[in-house]
N, C-alpha and C positions, 0 to 999 in steps of 0.2 A: 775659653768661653766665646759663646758667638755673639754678636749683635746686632737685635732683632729690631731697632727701636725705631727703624721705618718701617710703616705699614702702608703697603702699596695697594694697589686694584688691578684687579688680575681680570680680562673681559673675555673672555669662553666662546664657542656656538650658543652655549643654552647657558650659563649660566654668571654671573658677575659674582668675582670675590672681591669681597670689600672689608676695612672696618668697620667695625660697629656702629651705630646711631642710638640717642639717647628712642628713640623708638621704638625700637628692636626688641624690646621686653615682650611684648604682647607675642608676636611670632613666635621667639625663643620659650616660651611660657609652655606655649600649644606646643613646642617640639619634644623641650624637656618631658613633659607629663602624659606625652602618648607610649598609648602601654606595649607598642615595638620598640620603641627605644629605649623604655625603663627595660624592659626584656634584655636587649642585646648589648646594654650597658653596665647590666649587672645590677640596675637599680632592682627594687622591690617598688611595688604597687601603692605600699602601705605608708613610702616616705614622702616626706609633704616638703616642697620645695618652699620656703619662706621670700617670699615677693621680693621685700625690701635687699635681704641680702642676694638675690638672683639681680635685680637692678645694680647693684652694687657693684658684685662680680663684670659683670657685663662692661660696667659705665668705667671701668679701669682697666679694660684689657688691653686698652691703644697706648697706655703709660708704661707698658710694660718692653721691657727692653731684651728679654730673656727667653722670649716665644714670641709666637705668632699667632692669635687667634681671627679666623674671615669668617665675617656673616655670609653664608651661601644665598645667593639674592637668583631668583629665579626670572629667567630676563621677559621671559611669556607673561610673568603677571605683575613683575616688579616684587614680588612678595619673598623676605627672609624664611626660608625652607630649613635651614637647619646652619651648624655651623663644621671649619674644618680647623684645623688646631696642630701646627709644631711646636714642643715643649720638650720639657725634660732633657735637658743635654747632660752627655754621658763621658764627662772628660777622658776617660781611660780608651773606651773605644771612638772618641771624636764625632760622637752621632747625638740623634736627636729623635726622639718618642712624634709618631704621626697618630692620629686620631679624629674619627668623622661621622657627626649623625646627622640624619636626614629624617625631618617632620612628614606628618603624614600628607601634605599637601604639596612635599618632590619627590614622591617616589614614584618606581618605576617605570622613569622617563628618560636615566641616564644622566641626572644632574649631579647625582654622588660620582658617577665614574671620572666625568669631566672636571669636578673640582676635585678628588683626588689625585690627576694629571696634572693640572696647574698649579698645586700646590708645591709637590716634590717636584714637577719641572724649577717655579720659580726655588725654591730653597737649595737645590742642586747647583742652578745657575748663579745665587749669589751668595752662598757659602764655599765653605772648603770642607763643611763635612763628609767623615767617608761614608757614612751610612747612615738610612733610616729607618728605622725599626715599628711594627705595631704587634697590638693584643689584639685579638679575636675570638670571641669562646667558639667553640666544637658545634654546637647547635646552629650558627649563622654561614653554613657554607656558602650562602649567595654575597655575601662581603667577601669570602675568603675566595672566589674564583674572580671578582674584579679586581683585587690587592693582585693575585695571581699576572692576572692580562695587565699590570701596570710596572711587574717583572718582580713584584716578590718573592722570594721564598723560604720554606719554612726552615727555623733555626729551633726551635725547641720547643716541647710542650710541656706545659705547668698543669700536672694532673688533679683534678678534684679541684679547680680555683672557685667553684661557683657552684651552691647547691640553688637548684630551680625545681619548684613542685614535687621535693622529692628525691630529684635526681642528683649527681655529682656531675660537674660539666669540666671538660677540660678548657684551660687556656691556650690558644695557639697562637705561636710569640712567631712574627717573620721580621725578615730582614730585604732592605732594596740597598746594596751597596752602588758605589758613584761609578763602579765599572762597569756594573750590569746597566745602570740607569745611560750609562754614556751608550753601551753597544745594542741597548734596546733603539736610542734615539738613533742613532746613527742605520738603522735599519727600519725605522717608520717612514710612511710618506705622510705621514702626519703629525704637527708640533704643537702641543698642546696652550703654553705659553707666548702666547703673541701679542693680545694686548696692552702692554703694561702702561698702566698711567701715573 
């Protein structure tokens, strides 16, 4: 098992990973409930997020010793844009489920890519997991080409995981092992994880 029960602040170009704040509800509220991220999270439209227990969730993720959930705080306006999340560890292959959505008020500025970087830099640099793993559905290729540029690749698909308007959508499961992640760094001129506080 790993232990996650420091949660640290990770400081970007563009964006601050942080803990949580009893504040942080009202942002996350507006992230959860925008209809791209119920979209590419596999929500439905129709599910109604109940306040109290989304406060709840939130107001316990720092107690949590088992994962790592950062509020993605956007350093241009100060504002919680969305969140990034390691969880799920996988004793047999020694890894750990990544996961990350972004509200409608950080996208397409590059703030998902950079805290995707900081995350798996810093969980690489202070673990000893071999790998990190995410889901993806088939319909979000613009996630699955920066997962790509951050040295994932695909390990399997889970066909028909998700019916959307109709359609059957597949899952697409990758994988960032600690050797690619080492020979990707060792070949940037750029290091994602630098601020730690």
């Amino acid at each position: 098992m790993i232990n996650l029960k420091y949660k640290p602040t990770l400081t970007g170009m563009k964006v601050i990973l942080r803990p949580f704040h009893g504040d942080d509800l009202d942002s996350m509220e507006e992230c959860i409930n925008d209809t791209e991220v119920t979209k590419f999270t596999g929500s439905t439209d129709s599910e109604v997020f109940d306040r109290e227990k989304l406060y709840n969730w939130y107001a316990t993720r720092n107690d949590q010793s088992d994962r790592l959930d950062f509020a993605i705080v956007d350093k241009s306006s100060n504002l919680v844009v969305g969140e990034a999340v390691i969880n799920s560890y996988d004793e047999e292959s020694h890894s750990m489920n990544f996961r990350i959505l972004i509200g409608p008020r950080g996208r397409n500025r590059g703030l998902g890519s950079e805290a995707t970087n900081l995350t798996i830099d810093y969980i690489f640099m202070n673990t000893d997991l071999k790998e990190i793993t995410l889901s993806v559905f088939a319909f979000n290729p613009r996630a699955q080409r920066v997962y790509e540029k951050v040295g994932f690749v695909l390990s399997s698909v889970d066909k028909d995981e998700l019916e959307f308007e109709g359609e059957m959508i597949d899952s697409i499961n990758m994988v960032l092992t600690r050797e690619a992640w080492m020979n990707k760094r060792e070949n940037s001129n750029y290091f994602y994880c630098r601020g730690l506080e």
